[in-house]
One Martini backbone bead per residue (centre of mass of N, CA, C, O) as a GRO file, in nm:
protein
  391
    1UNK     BB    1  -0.650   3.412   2.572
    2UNK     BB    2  -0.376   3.330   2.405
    3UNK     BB    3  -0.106   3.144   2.427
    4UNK     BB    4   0.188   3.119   2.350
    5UNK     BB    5   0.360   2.916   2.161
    6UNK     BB    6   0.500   2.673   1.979
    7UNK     BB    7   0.583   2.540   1.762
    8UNK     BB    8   0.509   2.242   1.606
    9UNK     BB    9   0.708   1.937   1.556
   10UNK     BB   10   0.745   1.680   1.259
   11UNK     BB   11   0.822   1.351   1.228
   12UNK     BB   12   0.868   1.201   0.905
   13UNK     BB   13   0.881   0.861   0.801
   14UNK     BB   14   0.945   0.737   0.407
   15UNK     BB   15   1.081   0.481   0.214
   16UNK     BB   16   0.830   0.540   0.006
   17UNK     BB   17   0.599   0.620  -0.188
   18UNK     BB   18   0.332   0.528  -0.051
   19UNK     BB   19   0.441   0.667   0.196
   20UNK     BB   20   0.464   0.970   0.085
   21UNK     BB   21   0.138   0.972   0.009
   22UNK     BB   22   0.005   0.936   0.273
   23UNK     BB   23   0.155   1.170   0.427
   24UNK     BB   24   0.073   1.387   0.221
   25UNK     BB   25  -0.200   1.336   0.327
   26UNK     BB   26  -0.184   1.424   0.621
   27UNK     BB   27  -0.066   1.695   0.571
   28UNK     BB   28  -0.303   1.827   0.476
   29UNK     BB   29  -0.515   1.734   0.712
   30UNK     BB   30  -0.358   1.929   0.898
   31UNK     BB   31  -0.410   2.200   0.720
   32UNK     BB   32  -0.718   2.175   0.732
   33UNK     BB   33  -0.691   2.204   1.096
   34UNK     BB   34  -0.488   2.448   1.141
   35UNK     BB   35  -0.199   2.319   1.201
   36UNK     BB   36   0.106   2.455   1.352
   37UNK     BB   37   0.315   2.284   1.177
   38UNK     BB   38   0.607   2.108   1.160
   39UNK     BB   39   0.800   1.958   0.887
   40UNK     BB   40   1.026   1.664   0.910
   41UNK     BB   41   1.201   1.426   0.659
   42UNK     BB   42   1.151   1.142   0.516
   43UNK     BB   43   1.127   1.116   0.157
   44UNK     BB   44   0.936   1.270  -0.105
   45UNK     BB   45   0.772   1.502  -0.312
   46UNK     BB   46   0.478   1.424  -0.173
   47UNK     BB   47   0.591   1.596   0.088
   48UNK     BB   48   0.703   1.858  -0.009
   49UNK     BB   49   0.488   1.973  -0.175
   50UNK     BB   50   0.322   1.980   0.128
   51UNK     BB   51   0.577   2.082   0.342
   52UNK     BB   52   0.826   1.923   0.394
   53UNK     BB   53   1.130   1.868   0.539
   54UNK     BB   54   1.397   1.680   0.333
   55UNK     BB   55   1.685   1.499   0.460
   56UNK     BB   56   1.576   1.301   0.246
   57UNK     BB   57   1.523   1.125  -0.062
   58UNK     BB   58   1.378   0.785  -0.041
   59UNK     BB   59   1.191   0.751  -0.273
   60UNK     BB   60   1.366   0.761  -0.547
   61UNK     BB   61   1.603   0.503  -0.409
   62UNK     BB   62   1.348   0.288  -0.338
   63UNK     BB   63   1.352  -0.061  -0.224
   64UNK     BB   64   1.386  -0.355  -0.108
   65UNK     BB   65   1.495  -0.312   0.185
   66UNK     BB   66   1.478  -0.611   0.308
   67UNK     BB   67   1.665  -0.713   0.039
   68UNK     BB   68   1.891  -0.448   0.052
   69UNK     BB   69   2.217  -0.504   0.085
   70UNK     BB   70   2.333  -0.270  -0.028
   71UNK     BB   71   2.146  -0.043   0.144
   72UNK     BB   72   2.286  -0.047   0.468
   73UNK     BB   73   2.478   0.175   0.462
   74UNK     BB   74   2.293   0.434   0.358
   75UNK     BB   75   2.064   0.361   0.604
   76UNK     BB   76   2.281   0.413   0.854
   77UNK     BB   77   2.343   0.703   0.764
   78UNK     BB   78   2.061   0.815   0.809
   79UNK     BB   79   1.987   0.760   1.077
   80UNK     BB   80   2.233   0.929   1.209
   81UNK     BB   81   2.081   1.162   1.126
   82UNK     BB   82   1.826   1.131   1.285
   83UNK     BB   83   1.987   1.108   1.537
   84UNK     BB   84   2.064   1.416   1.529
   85UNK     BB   85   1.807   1.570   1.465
   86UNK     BB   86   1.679   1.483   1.765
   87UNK     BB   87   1.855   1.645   1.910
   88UNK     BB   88   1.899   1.937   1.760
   89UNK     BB   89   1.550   1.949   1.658
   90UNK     BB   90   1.345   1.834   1.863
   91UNK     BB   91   1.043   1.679   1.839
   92UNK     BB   92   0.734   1.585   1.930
   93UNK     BB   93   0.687   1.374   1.674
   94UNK     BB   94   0.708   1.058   1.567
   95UNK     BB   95   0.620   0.893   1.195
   96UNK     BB   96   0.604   0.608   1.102
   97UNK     BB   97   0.592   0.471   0.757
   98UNK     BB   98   0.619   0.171   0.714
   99UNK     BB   99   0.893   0.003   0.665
  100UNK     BB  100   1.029  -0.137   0.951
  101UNK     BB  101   1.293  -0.215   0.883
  102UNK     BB  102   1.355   0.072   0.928
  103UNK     BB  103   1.137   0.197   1.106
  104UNK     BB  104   1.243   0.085   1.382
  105UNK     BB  105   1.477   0.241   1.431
  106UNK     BB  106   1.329   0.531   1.446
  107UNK     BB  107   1.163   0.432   1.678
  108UNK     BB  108   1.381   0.387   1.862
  109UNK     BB  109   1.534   0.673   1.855
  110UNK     BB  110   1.278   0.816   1.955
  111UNK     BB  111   1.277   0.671   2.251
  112UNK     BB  112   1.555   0.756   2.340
  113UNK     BB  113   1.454   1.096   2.316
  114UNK     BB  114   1.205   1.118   2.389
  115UNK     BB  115   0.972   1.040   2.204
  116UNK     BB  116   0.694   0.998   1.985
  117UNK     BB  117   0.478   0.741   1.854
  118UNK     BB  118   0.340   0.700   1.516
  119UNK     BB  119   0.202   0.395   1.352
  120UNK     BB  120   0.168   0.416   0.999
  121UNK     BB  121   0.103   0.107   0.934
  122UNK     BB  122   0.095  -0.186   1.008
  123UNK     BB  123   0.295  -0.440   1.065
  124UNK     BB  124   0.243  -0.779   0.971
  125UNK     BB  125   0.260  -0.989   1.214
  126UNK     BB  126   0.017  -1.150   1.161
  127UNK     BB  127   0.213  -1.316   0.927
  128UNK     BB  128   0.484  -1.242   1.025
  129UNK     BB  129   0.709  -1.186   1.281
  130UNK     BB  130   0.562  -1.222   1.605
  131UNK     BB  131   0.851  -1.126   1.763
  132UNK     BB  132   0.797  -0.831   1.736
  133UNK     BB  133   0.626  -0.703   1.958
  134UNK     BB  134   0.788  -0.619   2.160
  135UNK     BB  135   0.922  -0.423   1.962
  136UNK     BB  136   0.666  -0.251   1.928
  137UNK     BB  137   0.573  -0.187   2.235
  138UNK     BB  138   0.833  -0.021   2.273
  139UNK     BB  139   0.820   0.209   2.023
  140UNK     BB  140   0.512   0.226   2.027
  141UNK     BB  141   0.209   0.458   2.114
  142UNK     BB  142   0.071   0.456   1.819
  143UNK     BB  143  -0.190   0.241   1.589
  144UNK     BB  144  -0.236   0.254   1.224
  145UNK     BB  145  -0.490   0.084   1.077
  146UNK     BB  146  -0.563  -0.080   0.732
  147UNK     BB  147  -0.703  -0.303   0.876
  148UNK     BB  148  -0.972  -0.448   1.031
  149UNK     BB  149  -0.847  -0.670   1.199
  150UNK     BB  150  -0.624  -0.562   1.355
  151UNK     BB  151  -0.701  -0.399   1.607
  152UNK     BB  152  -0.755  -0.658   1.783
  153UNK     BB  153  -0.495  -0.807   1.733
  154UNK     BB  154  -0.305  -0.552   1.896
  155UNK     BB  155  -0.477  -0.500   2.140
  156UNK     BB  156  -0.424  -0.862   2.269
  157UNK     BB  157  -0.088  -0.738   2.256
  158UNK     BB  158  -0.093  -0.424   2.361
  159UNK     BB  159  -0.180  -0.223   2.173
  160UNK     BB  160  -0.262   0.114   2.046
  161UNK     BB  161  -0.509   0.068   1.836
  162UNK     BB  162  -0.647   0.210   1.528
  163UNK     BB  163  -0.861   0.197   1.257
  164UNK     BB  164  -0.908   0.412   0.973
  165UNK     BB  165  -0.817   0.338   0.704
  166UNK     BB  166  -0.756   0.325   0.357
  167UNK     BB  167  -0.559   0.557   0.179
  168UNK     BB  168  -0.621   0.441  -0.125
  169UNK     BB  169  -0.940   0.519  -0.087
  170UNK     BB  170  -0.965   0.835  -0.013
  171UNK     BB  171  -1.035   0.924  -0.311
  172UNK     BB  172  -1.281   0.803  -0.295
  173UNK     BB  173  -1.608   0.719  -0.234
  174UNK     BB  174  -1.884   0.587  -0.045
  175UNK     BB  175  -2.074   0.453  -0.344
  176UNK     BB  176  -1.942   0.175  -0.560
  177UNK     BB  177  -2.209   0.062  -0.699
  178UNK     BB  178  -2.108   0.159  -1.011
  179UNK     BB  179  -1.877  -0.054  -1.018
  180UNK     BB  180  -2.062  -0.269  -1.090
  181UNK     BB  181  -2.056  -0.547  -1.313
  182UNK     BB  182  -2.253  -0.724  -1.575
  183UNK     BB  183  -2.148  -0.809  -1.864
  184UNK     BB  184  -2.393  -0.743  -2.082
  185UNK     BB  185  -2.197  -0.618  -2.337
  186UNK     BB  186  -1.986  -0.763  -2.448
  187UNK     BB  187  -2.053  -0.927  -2.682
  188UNK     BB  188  -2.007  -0.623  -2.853
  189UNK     BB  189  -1.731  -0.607  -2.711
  190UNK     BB  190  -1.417  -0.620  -2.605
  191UNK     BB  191  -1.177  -0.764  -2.415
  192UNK     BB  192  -1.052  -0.626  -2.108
  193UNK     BB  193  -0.702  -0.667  -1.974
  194UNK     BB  194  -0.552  -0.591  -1.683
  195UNK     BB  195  -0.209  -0.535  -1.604
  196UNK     BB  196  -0.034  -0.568  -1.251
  197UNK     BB  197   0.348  -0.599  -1.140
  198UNK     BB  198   0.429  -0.359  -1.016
  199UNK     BB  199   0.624  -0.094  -0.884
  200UNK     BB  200   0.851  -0.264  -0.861
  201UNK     BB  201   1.132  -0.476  -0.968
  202UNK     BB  202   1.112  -0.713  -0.881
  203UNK     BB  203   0.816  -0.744  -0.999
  204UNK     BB  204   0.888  -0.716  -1.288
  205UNK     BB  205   1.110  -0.924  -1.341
  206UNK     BB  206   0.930  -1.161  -1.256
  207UNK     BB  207   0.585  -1.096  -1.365
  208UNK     BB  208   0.611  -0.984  -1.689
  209UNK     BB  209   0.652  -1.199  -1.828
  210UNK     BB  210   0.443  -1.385  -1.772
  211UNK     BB  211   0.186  -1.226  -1.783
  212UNK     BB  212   0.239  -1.204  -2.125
  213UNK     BB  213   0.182  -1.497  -2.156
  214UNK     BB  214  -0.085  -1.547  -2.038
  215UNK     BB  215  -0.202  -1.335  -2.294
  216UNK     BB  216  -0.137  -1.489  -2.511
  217UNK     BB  217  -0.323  -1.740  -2.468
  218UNK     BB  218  -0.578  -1.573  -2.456
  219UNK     BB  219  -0.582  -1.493  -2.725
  220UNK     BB  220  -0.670  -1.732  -2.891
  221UNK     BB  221  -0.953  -1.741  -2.756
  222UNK     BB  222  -0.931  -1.399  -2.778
  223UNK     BB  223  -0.880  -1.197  -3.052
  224UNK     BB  224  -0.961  -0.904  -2.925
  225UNK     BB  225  -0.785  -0.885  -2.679
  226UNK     BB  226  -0.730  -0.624  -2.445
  227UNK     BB  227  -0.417  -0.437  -2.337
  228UNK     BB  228  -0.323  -0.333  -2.013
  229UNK     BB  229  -0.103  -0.093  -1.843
  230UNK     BB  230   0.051   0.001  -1.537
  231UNK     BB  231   0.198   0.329  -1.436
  232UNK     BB  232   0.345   0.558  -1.216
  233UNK     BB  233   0.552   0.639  -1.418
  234UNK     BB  234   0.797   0.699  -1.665
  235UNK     BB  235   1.008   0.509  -1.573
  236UNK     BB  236   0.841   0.239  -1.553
  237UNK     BB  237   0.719   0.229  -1.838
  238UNK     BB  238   1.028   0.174  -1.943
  239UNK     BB  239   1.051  -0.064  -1.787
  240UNK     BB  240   0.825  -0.238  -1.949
  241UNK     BB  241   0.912  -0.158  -2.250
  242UNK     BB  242   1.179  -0.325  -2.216
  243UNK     BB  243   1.036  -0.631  -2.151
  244UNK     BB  244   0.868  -0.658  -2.393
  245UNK     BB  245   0.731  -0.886  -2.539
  246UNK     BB  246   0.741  -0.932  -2.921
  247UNK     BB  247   0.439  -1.038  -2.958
  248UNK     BB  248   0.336  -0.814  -2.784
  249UNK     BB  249   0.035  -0.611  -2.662
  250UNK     BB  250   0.000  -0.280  -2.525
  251UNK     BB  251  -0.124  -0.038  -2.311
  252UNK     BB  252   0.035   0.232  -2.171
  253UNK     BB  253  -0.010   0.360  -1.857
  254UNK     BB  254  -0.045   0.676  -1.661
  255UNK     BB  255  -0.201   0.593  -1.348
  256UNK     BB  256  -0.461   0.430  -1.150
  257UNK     BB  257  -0.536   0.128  -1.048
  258UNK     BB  258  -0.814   0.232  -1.025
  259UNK     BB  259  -0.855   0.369  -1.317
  260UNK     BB  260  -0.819   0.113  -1.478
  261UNK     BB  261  -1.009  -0.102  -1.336
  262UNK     BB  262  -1.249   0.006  -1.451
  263UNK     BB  263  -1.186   0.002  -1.764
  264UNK     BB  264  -1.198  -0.307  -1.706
  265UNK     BB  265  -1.292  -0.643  -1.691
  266UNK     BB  266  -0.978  -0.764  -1.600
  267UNK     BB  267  -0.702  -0.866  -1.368
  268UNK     BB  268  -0.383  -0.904  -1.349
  269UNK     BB  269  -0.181  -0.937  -1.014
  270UNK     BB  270  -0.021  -0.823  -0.793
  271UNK     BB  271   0.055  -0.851  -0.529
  272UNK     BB  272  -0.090  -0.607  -0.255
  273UNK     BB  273  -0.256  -0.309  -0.263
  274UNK     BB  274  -0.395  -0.316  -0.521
  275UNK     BB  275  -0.635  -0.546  -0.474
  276UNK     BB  276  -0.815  -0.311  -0.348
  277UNK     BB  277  -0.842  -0.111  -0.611
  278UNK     BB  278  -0.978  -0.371  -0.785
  279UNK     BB  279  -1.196  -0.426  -0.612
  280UNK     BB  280  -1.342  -0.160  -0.621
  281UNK     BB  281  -1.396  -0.151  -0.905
  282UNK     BB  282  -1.491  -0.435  -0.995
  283UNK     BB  283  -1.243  -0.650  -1.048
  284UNK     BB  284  -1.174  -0.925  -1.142
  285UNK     BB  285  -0.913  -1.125  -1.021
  286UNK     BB  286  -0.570  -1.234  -1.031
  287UNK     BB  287  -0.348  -1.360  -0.828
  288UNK     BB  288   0.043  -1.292  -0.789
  289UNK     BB  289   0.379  -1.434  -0.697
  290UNK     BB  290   0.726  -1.406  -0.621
  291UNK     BB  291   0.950  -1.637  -0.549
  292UNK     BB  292   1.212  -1.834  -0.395
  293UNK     BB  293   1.179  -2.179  -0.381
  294UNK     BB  294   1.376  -2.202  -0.158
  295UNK     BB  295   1.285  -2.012   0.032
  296UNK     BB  296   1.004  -2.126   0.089
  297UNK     BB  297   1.072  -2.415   0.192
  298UNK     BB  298   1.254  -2.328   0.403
  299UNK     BB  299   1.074  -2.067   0.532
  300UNK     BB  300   0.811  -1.941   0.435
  301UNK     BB  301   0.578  -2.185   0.494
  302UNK     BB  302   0.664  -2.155   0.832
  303UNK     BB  303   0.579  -1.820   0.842
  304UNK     BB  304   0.354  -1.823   0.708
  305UNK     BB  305   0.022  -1.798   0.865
  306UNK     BB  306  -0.208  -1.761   0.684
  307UNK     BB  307  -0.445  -1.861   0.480
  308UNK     BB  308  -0.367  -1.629   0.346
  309UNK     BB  309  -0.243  -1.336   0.117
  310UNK     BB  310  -0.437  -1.185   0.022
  311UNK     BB  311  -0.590  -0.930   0.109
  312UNK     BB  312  -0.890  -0.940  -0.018
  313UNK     BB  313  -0.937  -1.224   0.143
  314UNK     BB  314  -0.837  -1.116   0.439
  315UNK     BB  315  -1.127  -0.923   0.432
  316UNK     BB  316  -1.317  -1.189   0.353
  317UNK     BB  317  -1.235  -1.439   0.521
  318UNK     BB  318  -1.190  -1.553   0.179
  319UNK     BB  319  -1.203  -1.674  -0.103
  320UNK     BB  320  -1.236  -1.498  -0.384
  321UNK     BB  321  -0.978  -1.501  -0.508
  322UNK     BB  322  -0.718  -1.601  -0.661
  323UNK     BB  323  -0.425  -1.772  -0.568
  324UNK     BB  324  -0.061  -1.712  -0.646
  325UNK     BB  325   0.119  -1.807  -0.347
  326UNK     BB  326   0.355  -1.895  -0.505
  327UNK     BB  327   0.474  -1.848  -0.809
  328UNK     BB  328   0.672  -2.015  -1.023
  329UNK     BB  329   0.657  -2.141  -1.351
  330UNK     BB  330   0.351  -2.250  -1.430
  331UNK     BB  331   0.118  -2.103  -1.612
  332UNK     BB  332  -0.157  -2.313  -1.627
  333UNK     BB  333  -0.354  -2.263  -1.399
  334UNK     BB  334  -0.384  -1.990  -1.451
  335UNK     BB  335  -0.503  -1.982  -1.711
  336UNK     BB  336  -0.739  -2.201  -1.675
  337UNK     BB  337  -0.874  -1.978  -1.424
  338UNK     BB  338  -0.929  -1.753  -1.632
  339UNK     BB  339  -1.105  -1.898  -1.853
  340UNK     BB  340  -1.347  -2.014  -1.676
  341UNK     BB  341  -1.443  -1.678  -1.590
  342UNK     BB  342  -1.450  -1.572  -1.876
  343UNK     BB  343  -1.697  -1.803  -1.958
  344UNK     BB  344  -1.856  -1.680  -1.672
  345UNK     BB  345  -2.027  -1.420  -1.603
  346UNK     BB  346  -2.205  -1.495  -1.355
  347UNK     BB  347  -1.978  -1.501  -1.214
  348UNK     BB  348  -1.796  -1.204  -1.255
  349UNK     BB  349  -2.038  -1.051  -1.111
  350UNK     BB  350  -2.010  -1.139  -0.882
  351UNK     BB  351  -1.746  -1.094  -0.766
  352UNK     BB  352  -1.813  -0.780  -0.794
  353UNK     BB  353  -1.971  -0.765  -0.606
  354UNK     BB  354  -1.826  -0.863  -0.381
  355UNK     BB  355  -1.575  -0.659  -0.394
  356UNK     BB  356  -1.757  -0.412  -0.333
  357UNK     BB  357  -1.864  -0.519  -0.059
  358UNK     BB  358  -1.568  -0.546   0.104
  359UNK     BB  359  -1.497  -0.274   0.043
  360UNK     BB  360  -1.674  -0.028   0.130
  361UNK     BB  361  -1.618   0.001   0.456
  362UNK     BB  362  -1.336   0.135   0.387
  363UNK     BB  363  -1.472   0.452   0.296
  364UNK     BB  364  -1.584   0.538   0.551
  365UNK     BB  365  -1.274   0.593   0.636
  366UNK     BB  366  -1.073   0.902   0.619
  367UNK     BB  367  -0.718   0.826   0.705
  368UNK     BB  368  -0.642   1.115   0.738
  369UNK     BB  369  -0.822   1.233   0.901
  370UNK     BB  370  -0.792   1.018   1.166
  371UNK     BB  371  -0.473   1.058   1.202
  372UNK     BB  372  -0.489   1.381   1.239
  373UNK     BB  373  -0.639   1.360   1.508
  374UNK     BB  374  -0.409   1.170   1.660
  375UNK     BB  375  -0.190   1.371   1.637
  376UNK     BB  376  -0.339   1.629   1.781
  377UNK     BB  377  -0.371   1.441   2.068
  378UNK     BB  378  -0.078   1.378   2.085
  379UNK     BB  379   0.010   1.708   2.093
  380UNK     BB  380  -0.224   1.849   2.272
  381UNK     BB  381  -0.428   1.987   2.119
  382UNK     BB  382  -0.626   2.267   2.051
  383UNK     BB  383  -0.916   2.356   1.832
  384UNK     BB  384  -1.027   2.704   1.797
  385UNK     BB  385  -1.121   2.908   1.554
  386UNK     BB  386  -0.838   2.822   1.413
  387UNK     BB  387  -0.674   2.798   1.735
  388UNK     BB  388  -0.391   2.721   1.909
  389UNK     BB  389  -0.397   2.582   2.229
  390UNK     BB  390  -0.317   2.484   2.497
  391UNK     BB  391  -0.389   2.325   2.790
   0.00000   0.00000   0.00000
């Protein structure tokens, strides 16, 4: 006999879109195991649409949180209704996903709360701001890592991880080698260049005019090449397209990441999520990024630890692809390693099997069904034929 018991009830915190995109993952996998949870948080569209209660759309007027001065009254505002909701509303688990800098508060109001926490996308700590370990492992009750190596990292910090895989891949099959490029038929069609210049403003304003310069330079030499360019949503490419340098051509595409990289021949990246998307893809490509040259000086090259700062090479523990981090001014450099690239075929063959070679590991494991897995762990269910009973 099934004894009634409550509906459980979780809050999930996600203050960007990505974040708001694996959440969305998270909530079908968890209707896919018939699990009776109510979902109430903070996040996006695709949150919403699959079935959270949202006390506020954060993914809407999401920005570089950790240094949007501008919207920290905003978001003391939000953490305050978050933390009468736990009072208030008082759910079984909180979820934060990514974004630390806001979502350690959150985490810390439900532990406060006497609530559980769980966190999806470990904060990179193992790069930088390595002093906040104290305070994950005060807040944070199970950590869900989206990179193979971090798991025995936090383990050895004493924290609860488990590597899911990573949620950017979970819409992949698990057998990438058909995306492996040969460059075999090349010399008969033109050469397809995809620019992606990341997905905030921030991004898009720093590198999205050198990326055109670069691209004309390749022009020269290359007088056929074909440029396109991925936006996630339409007022991004509008974004793009009021920016693009007046001699420059490119199609501009709303598609993702990985749908744009398989149908390109290379890739110029911002560095970030994208460039595993690229990877699995089987896209050579070239990462960069920018920031302030005095703060990289005064402060950037002395806090970040690893050898590498492009997630490809983290994973591939070797430089694999060139990482430009960061980009200061000038793009010859850049311009330079692209070139020596695209006249090797056989280098840019190997590259893309090397590619498909280090991403293939990562879509063993489906991240949403995964978190999902440890969300009714941790809820304490027990499902059977269907049906949710107490312990």
């Amino acid at each position: 006999m099934v004894t009634p018991v409550h509906k459980r009830r979780v809050f999930i915190s996600a203050a960007e879109p990505s974040a708001d995109a694996h959440c969305a993952g998270l909530i079908a996998a968890l209707r896919g195991r018939h699990a009776d949870i109510e979902f109430v948080g903070v996040g996006g569209d695709k949150m919403a649409a699959a079935g959270c209660r949202l006390l506020e759309n954060t993914a809407h007027t999401a920005t570089m949180i950790y240094n949007a001065f501008k919207e920290v009254g905003r978001y003391w505002l939000l953490l305050k209704r978050i933390e009468r909701s736990f009072q208030n509303d008082r759910p079984d688990l909180a979820i934060v996903s990514d974004s630390p800098s806001f979502n350690f508060h959150v985490a810390k109001a439900a532990k406060r709360a006497g609530i559980r926490t769980l966190f999806y996308v470990a904060p990179q700590l193992w790069a930088w701001g390595g002093w906040r370990i104290n305070k994950l492992r005060r807040t944070c009750d199970r950590l869900c890592c989206i990179l193979p190596f971090e798991e025995q990292w936090f383990k050895d910090r004493g924290i609860d991880a488990t590597f899911v895989g990573n949620p950017l891949l979970d819409p992949l099959g698990q057998d990438l080698s058909e995306n492996i490029k040969t460059y075999a038929g090349l010399v008969r069609r033109s050469l397809k260049v995809a620019i992606m210049p990341g997905s905030r403003t921030a991004e898009i304003q720093t590198l999205w005019q050198p990326m055109q310069h670069i691209a004309l330079r390749l022009r020269q030499d290359h007088p056929d090449v074909r440029f396109v360019t991925v936006a996630a949503n339409e007022q991004r490419r509008q974004e793009l397209a009021a920016a693009q340098v007046p001699s420059f051509a490119c199609e501009y595409s709303i598609d993702s990441v990985y749908r744009t990289a398989i149908e390109a021949d290379f890739a110029l990246v911002a560095s970030g999520s994208a460039t595993l998307e690229v990877a699995a893809a089987g896209c050579p490509m070239v990462v960069m990024y920018q920031t302030s040259r005095i703060l990289w000086h005064l402060a950037g090259r002395w806090l970040l630890r690893p050898k590498f700062l492009c997630l490809v090479n983290l994973v591939a523990e070797r430089e694999l692809v060139t990482e430009f981090m960061p980009y200061f001014t000038s793009i010859e450099p850049i311009v330079a390693r692209v070139e020596g690239l695209l006249a090797d075929k056989g280098s840019m063959a190997r590259l893309s099997r090397d590619l498909v070679g280090i991403t293939q590991p990562l879509t063993k494991k489906k991240a949403s069904v995964e978190v999902a897995a440890i969300v009714l762990q941790m809820l304490g269910d027990q499902i059977a034929g269907g049906r949710r009973q107490d312990d």
